[in-house]
C-alpha positions in Angstrom: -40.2 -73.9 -59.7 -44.0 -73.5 -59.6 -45.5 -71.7 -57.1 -49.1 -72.1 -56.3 -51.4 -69.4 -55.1 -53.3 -69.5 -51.6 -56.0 -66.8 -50.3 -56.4 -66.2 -46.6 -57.8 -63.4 -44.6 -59.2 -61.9 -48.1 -55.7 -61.6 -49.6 -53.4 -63.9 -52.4 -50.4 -65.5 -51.5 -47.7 -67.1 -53.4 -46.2 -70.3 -52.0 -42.4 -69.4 -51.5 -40.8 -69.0 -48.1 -41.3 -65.1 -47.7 -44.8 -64.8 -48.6 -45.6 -67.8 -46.0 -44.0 -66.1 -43.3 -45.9 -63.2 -44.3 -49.1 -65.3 -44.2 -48.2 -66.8 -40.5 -47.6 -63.3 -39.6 -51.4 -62.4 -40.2 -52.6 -65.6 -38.9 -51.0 -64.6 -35.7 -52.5 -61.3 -35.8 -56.0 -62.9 -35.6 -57.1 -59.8 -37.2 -58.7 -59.8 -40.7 -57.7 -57.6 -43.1 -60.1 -58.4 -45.8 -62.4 -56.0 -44.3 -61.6 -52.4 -44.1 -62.8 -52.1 -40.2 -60.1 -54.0 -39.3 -58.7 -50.3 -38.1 -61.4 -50.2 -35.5 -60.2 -53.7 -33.9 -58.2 -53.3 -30.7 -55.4 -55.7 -31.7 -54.6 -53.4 -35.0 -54.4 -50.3 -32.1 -52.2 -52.6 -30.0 -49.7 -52.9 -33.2 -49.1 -49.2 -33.2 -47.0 -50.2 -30.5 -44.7 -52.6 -31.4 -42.1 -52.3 -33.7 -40.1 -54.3 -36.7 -36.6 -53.5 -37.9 -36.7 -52.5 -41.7 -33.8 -51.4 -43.5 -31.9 -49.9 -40.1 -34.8 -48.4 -39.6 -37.9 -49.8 -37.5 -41.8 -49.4 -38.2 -44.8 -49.9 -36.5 -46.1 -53.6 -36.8 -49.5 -51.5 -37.9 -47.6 -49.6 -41.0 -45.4 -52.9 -41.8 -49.0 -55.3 -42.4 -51.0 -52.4 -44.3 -47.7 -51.5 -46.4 -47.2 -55.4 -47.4 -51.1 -56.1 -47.7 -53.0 -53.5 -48.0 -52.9 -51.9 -51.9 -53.0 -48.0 -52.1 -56.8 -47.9 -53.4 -57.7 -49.7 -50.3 -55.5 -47.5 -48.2 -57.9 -44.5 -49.9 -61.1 -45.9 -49.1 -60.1 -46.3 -45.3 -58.5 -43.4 -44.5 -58.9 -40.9 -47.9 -57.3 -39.1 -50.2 -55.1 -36.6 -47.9 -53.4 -38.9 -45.6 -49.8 -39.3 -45.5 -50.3 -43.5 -46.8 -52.0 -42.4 -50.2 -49.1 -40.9 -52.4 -50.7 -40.6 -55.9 -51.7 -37.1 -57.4 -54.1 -35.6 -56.0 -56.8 -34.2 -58.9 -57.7 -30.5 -59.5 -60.5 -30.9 -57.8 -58.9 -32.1 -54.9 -56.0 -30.2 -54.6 -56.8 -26.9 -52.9 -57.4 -26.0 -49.5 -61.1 -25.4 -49.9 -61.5 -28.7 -51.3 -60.3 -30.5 -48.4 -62.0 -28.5 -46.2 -65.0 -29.9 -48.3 -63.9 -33.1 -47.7 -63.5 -33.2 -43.9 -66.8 -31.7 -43.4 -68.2 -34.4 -45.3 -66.2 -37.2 -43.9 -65.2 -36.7 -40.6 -66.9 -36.9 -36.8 -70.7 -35.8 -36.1 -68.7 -32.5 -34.4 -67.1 -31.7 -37.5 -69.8 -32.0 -39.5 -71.9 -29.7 -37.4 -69.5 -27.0 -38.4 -69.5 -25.5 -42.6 -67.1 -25.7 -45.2 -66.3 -22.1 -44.3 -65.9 -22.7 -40.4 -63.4 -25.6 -41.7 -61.4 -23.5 -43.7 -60.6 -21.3 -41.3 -59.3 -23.5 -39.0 -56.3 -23.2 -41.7 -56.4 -20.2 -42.9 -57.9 -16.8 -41.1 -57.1 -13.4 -41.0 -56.5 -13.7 -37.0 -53.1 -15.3 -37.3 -55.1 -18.1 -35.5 -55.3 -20.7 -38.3 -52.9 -23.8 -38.5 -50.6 -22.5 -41.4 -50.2 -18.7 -39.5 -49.3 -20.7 -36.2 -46.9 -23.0 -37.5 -45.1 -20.0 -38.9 -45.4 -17.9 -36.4 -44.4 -20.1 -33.2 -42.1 -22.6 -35.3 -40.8 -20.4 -38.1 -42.2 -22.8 -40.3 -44.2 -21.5 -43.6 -45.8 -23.5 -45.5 -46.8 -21.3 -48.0 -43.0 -20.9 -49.1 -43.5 -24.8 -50.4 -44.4 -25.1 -54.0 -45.8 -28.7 -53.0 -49.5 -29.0 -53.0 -50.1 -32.2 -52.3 -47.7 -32.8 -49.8 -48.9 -29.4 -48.1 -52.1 -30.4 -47.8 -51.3 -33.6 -46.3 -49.7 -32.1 -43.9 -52.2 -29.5 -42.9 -54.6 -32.7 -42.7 -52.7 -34.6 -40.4 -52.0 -32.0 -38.3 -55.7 -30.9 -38.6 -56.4 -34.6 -37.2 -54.1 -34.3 -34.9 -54.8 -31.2 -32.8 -58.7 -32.5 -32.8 -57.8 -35.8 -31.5 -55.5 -34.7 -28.6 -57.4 -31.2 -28.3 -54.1 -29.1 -28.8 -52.3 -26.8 -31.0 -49.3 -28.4 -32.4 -47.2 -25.6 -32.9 -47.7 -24.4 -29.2 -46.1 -28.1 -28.7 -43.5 -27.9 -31.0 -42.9 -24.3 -29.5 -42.3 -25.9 -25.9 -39.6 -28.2 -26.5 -39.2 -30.7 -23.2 -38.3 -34.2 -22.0 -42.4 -34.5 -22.2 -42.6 -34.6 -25.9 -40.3 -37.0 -26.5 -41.2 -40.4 -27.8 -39.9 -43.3 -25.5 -42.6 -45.8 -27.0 -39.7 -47.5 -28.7 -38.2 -48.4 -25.3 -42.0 -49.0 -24.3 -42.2 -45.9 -22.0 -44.9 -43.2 -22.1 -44.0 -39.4 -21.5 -47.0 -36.8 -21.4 -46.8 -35.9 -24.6 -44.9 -38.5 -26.4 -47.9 -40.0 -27.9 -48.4 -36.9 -30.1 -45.1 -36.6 -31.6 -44.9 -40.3 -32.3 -48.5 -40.1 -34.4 -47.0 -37.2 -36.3 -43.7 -39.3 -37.3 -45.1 -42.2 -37.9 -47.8 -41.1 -40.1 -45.2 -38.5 -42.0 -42.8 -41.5 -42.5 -45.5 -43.5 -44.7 -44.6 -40.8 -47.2 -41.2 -40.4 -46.8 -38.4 -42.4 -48.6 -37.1 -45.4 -46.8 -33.6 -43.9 -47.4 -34.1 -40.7 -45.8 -35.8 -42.0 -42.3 -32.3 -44.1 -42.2 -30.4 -41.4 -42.6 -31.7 -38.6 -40.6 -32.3 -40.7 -37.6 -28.6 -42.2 -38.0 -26.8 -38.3 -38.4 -29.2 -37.0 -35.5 -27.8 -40.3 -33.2 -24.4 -39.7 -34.0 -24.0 -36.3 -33.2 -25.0 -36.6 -30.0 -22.4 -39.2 -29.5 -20.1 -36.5 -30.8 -20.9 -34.1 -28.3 -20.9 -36.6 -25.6 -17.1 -37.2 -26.7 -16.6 -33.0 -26.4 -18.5 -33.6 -23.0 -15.7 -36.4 -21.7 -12.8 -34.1 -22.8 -14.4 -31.1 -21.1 -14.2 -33.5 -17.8 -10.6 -34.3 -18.5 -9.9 -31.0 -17.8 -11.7 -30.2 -14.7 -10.2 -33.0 -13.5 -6.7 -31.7 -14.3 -5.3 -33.7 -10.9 -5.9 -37.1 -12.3 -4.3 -36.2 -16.0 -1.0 -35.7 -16.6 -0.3 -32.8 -19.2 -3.8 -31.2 -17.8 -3.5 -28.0 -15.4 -6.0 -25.5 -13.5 -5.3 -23.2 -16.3 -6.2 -25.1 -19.1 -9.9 -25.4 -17.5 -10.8 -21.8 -17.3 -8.5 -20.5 -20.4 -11.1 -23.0 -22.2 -14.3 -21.5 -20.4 -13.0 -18.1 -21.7 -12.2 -18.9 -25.0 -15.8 -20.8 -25.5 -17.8 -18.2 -23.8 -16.3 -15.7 -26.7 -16.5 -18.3 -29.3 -20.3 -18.7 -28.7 -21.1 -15.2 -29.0 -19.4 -15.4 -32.5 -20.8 -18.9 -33.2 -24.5 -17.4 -32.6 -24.3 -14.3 -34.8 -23.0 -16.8 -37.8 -26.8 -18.4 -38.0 -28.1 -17.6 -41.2 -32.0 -17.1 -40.6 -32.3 -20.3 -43.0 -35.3 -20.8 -45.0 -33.2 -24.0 -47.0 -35.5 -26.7 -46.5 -34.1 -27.5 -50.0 -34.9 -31.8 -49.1 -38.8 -31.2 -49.0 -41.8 -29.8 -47.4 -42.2 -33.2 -45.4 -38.4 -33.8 -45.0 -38.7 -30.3 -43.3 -40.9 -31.2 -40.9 -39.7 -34.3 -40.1 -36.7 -32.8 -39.3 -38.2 -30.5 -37.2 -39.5 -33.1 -35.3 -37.0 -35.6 -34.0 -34.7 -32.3 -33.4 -37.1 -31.0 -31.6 -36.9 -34.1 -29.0 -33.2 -33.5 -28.6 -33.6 -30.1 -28.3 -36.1 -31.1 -25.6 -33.9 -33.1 -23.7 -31.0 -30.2 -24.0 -33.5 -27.5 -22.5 -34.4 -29.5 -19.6 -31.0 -30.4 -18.8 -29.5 -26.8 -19.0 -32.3 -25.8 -16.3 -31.9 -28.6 -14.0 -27.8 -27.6 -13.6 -28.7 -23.6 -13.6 -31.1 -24.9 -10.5 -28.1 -26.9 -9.0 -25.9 -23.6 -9.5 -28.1 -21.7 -7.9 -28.7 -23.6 -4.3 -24.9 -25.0 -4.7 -23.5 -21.7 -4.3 -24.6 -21.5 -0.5 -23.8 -25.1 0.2 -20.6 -24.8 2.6 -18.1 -27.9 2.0 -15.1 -28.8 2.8 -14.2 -31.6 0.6 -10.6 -32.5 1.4 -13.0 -34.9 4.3 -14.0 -37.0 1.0 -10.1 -37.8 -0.2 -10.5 -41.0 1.6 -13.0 -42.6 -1.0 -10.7 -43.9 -3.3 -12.0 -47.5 -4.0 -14.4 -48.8 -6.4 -17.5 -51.1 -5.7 -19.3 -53.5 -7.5 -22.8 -51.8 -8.6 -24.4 -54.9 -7.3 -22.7 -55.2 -4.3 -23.8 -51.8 -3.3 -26.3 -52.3 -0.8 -23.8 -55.0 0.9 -21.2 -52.1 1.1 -23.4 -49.6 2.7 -24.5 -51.9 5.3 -20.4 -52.4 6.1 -20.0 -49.5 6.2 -22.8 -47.9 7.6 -21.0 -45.8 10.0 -18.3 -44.4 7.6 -20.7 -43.1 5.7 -22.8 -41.6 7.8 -20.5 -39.7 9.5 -19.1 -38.7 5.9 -22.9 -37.6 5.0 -23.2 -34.9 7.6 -20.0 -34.1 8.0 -19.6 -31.1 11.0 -22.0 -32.7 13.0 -21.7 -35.6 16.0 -23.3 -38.3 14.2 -25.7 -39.8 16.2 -29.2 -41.8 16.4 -31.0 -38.9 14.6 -28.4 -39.0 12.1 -28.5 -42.7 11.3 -32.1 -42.7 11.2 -31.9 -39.8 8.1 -29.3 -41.9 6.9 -30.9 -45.5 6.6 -34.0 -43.7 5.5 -32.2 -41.7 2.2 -30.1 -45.2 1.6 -33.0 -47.0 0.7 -34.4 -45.0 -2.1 -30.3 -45.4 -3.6 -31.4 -48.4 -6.0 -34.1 -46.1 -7.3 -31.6 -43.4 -8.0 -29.2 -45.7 -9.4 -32.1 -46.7 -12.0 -32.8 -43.2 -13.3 -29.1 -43.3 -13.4 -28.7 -46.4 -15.3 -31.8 -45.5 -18.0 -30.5 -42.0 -18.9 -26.8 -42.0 -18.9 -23.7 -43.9 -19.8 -23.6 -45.3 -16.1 -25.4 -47.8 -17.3 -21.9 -49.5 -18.9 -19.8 -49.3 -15.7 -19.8 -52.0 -13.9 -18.3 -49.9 -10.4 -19.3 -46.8 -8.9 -17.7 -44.8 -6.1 -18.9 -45.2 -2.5 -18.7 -40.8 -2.9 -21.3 -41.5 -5.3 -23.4 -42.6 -2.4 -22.6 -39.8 0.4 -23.2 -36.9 -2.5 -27.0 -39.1 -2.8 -27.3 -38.6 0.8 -26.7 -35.2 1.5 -29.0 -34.5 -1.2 -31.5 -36.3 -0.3 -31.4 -35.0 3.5 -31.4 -31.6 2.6 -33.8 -31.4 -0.1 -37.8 -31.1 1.5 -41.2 -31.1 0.4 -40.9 -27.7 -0.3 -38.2 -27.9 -3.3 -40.1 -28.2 -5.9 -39.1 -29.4 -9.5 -39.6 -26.8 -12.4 -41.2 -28.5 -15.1 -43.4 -26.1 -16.8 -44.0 -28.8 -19.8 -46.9 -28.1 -23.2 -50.2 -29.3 -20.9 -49.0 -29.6 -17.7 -50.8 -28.3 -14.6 -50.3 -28.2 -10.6 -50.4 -31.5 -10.0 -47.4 -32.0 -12.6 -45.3 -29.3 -10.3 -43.4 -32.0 -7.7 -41.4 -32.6 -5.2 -37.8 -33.9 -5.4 -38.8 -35.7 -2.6 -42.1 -36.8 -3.9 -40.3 -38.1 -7.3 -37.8 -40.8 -5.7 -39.5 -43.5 -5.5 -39.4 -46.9 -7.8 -41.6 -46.4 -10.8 -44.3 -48.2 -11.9 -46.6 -47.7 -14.7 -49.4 -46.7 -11.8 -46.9 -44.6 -10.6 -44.8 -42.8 -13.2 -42.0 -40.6 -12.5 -42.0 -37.4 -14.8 -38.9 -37.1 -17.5 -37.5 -33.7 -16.0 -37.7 -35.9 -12.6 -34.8 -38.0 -13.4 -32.8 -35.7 -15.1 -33.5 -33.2 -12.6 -32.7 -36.0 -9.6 -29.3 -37.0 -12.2 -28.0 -33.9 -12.2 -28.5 -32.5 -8.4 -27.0 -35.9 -7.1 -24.1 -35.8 -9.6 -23.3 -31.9 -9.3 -23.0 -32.2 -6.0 -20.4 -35.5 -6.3 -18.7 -33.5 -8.6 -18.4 -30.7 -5.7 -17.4 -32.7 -3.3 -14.9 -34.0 -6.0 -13.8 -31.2 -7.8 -13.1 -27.6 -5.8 -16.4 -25.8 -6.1 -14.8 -23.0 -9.0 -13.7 -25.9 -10.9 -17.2 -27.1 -10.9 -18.6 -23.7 -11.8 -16.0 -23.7 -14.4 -17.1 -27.2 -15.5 -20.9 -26.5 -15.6 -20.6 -22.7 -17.4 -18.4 -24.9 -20.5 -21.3 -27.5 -20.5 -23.9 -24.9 -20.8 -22.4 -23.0 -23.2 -21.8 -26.4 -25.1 -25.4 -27.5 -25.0 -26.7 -24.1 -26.0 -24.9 -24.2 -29.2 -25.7 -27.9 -30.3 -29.3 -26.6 -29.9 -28.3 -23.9 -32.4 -26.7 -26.9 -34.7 -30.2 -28.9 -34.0 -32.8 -25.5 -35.2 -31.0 -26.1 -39.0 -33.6 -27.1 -41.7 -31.6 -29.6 -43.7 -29.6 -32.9 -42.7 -26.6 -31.0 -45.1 -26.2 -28.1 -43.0 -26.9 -29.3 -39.9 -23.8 -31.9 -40.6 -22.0 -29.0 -41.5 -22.3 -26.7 -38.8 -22.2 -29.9 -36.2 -18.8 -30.8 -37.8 -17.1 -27.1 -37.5 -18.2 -26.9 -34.0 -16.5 -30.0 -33.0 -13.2 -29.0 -34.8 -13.5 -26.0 -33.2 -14.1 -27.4 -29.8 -11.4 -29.8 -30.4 -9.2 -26.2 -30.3 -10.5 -24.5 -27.2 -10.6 -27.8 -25.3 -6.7 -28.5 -26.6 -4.2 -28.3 -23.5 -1.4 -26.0 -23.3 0.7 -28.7 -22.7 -0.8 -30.5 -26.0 -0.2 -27.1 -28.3 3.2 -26.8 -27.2 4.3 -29.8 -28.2 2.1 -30.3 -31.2 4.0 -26.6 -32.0 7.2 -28.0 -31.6 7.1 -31.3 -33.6 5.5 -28.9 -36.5 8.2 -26.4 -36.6 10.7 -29.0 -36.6 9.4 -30.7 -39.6 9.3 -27.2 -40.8 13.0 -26.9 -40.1 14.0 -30.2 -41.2 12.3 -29.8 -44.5 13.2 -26.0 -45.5 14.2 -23.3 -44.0 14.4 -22.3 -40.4 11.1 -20.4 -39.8 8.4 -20.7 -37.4 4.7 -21.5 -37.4 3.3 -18.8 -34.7 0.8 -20.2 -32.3 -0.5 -16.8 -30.3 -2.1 -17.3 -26.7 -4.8 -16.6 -28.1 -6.7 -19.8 -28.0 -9.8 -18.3 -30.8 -7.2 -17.6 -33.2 -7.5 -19.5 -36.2 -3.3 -21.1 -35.0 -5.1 -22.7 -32.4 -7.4 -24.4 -35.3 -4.7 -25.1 -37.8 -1.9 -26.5 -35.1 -5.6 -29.2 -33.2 -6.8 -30.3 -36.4 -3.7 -31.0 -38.5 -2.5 -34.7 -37.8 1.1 -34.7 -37.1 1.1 -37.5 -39.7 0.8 -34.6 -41.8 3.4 -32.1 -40.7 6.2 -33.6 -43.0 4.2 -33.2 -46.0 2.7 -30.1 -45.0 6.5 -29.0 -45.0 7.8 -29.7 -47.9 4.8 -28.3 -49.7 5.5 -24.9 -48.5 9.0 -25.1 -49.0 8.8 -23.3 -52.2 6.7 -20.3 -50.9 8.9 -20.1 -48.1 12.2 -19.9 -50.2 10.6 -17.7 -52.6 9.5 -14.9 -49.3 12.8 -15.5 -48.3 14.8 -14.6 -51.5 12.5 -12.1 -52.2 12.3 -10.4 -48.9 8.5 -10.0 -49.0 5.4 -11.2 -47.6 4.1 -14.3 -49.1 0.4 -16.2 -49.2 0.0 -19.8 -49.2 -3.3 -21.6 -49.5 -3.5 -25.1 -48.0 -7.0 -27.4 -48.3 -7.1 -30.1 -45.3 -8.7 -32.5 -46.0 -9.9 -34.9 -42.5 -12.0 -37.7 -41.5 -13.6 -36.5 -38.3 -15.6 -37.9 -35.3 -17.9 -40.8 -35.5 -19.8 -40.1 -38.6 -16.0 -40.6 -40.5 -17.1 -38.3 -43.4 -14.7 -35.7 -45.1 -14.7 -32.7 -44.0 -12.3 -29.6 -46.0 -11.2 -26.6 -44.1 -9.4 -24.0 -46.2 -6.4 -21.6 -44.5 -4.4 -19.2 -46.1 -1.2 -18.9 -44.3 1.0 -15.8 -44.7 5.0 -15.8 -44.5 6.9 -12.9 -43.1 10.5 -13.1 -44.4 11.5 -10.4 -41.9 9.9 -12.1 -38.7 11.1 -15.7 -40.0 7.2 -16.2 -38.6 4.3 -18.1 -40.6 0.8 -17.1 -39.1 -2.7 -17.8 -40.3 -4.3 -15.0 -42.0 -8.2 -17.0 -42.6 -10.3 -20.4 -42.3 -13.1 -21.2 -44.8 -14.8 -24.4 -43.3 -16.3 -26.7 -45.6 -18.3 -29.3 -45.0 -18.7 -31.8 -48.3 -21.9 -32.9 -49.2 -22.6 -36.9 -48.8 -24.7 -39.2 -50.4 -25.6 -41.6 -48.1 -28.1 -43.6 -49.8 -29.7 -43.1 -52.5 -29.7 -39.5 -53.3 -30.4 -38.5 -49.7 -27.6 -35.8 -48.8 -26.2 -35.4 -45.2 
């Protein structure tokens, strides 16, 4: 079929369907692209904002028309020859750092130009430890200088360089502060304080990046975190061992025991990793959307050590808060209050006659509930239940009473200042983009309201309990987050979720599990027994969580022959076993390797040592996870 050839906005078309929709795309735009100032119009600024779906992966609308339309030699002349969109060689002459330093004197702002090569050059590089390359090391661990990539160095010292003079900071003392503030929400069309400069520095560093690794790193990164929310429900099951049969008391603190002594261990297994073995900008980038999670971690883990702290005077008694057993409608919420006004009330300050003072506290705390339930709704799964528990709404009420002007919310983000110090009170309000509510706000508002309905819930050790195994938790998936490759930081994700699959395992659940094995055993060879100590860090806990009791028959028969061989030869025997499992979310294969050891005498099988490892993946394209 012929196609003929059109030319609009300074650019050739071909007639078929993709390029027209292409060339409606621009029209819309009402921008023109023929001319390289097209950067400077406002409505090319306002498509850094919006976003297109590529690939599982979305773009800016900005990137996606210069990436289509724009060749690379015009991509050059706009924005020059170290910036992340222009991926040819750079020359010899190009390619040091004096050379760029050249060319930024030469090309940039009337400021910059005031200063000398010299003065430019040691904004990179100075004896001082003050220059770009000796902070990013030195705050962030990150050295540059380890890279035997030129090019891709230099383009990153560039944008960075741009960076820090366009927002007037230091990068690495941003990167060094993770918190809620840096995140990027500008996906979901929110703006944090500092947001804005972590979403320049990924969106310029993906215009150099594969396609295939963006997808990839952004899909591992989202599925852990579902992960660990999954370890977070389980470690909920357990504190509230009432409501689960096979769940007792014990089973909650033997777990916080077990975990506090596995994190110790856990921690000293770090290797101080230098493996950025996918690339200097793959590195980075990496570094960068962990660092948002590890953000979000941080913040959380001080908003419950603040709850701990003014909890632990609180006097309750909460067998007054049995009675709230129903459910009600999240949108019938308000309705409920009003019918109940007086129930709750007297629920809400509970010890003292309830009375107009009383009511008046209470119908003025009500009435911010809709804004809580918003923060609620926008950063956790709430937002899925369709019911909440009117306790829910007494625990939001005594909060809110109790809390004054003079509670303030630690936020101590990169850049803030006094006026970013707050208020709980000051913070619970309905947002608006006039009047924004801070990031720590929410979370910090989420998790006073909630630790306290847990209280009131739980008994208050239980929620102590509860809390210290979340902590614990969230400071090793930071750990997991700090690794400097998608490979390892798989690998180490998956062993700490087998692992917390063990400690989190209830007595009840090992015992039987214990049983069912050593009968297979029995069934299948001779009469010994697989030892499970009470230990739960022993490696028996490990073996007897992850092995599928689809498995145990198999399992058996294999070590039949070891077994009758220890057992006519009346000496200890070793047998190696490879399990092989699909685990979690990400459903990749994972390989732990125990040697088991057979005493004859003690009729006993035990578990002598666990190798974990996790298999490298290709998931597209050569990018390994």
């Amino acid at each position: 079929m012929s196609k003929s050839t059109k030319h609009v906005n300074g650019m050739n078309y071909e007639e078929n369907p993709q390029k027209l929709f292409l060339k409606e795309s621009i029209l819309k735009t009402g921008i023109d692209f023929s001319q390289n100032n097209y950067v400077d119009d406002p409505r090319f600024e306002e498509l850094k904002k919006s976003y297109i779906l590529q690939n599982n992966y979305s773009i800016t609308s900005a990137w996606w028309y210069e990436k289509n339309y724009i060749d690379e030699n015009r991509l050059e002349q706009i924005y020059g020859p170290y910036a992340m969109c222009c991926t040819r060689s750079l020359t010899l002459e190009e390619c040091s750092l004096w050379a760029m330093s050249k060319y930024i004197n030469q090309n940039w702002s009337d400021d910059i130009k005031m200063l000398t090569t010299e003065e430019i050059y040691k904004w990179f590089e100075r004896s001082d430890g003050a220059g770009i390359i000796a902070r990013l090391k030195n705050r962030m661990g990150f050295d540059v200088d380890s890279f035997e990539e030129e090019d891709n160095k230099l383009r990153l010292l560039y944008l960075i360089a741009s960076v820090e003079k366009k927002y007037n900071v230091f990068i690495s003392e941003m990167l060094g502060k993770p918190s809620l503030e840096n995140v990027d929400n500008s996906f979901v069309g929110k703006k944090t304080y500092n947001g804005e400069i972590n979403e320049e520095l990924k969106r310029e560093i993906e215009k150099a990046l594969p396609e295939e690794y963006i997808g990839a790193s952004k899909w591992l990164l989202s599925n852990m975190i579902q992960q660990w929310e999954s370890v977070m429900i389980k470690v909920r099951i357990l504190a509230d061992y009432d409501h689960y049969k096979g769940v007792s008391k014990r089973d909650l603190y033997k777990s916080k025991d077990a975990i506090e002594v596995f994190q110790k261990e856990f921690e000293n297994l770090q290797p101080d990793s230098n493996d950025y073995s996918e690339g200097l900008l793959q590195g980075f980038y990496l570094k960068l959307i962990a660092h948002e999670n590890i953000g979000r971690e941080i913040d959380i883990m001080d908003s419950a050590n603040f709850i701990l702290e003014r909890e632990v005077n609180v006097p309750l008694d909460t067998s007054k808060y049995k009675i709230l057993t129903e459910c009600v409608l999240k949108k019938e919420a308000e309705k409920y209050i009003q019918e109940h006004r007086k129930e709750l009330a007297e629920l809400s300050f509970v010890g003292v006659k309830v009375g107009g003072n009383e009511y008046r506290k209470f119908d003025n705390a009500v009435k911010h509930f809709p804004d809580f339930m918003i923060m609620l709704d926008e950063n956790t799964k709430y937002c899925y239940e369709e019911y909440l528990s009117p306790l829910l709404i007494v625990a939001f009420v005594q909060v809110y009473c109790e809390l004054s002007g003079s509670d303030k919310i630690r936020n101590h983000f990169f850049r803030y200042s006094s006026k970013h110090i707050k208020s709980f009170r000051a913070e619970m309000h309905k947002e608006t983009e006039y009047d924004p509510i801070l990031e720590k706000s929410k979370i910090s508002w989420i998790e006073v309201v909630m630790g306290r309905f847990n209280i009131l819930l739980l008994e208050r050790g239980d929620y102590q309990a509860l809390r210290s195994i979340e902590k614990h938790i969230d400071e090793m998936m930071i750990c997991v987050l700090r690794q400097n490759n998608l490979f390892d930081m798989r690998k180490n994700c998956e062993f700490l979720l087998l692992k917390m699959e063990a400690l989190l395992m209830t007595e009840k659940r090992k015992l039987d599990k214990e049983e069912a094995f050593n009968k297979c055993i029995g069934e299948n060879t001779l009469p010994y027994r697989f030892k499970v100590t009470n230990n739960r860090n022993d490696y028996s806990w490990l073996f007897i969580s992850v092995m599928p009791e689809s498995m145990f028959s198999g399992f058996a028969m294999g070590l039949s022959e070891c077994l009758l061989v220890a057992d006519r030869e009346r000496r200890t025997m070793y047998y190696e076993y490879e399990l092989e499992i699909q685990h979690g979310y990400l459903l990749l294969p994972v390989v732990i390797y125990f040697e088991l050891c057979i005493e004859p005498d003690l009729k006993e099988i035990s578990v002598e040592q666990v190798v974990f490892d996790g298999l490298p993946v290709e998931y597209e394209d050569g990018v390994v996870i």
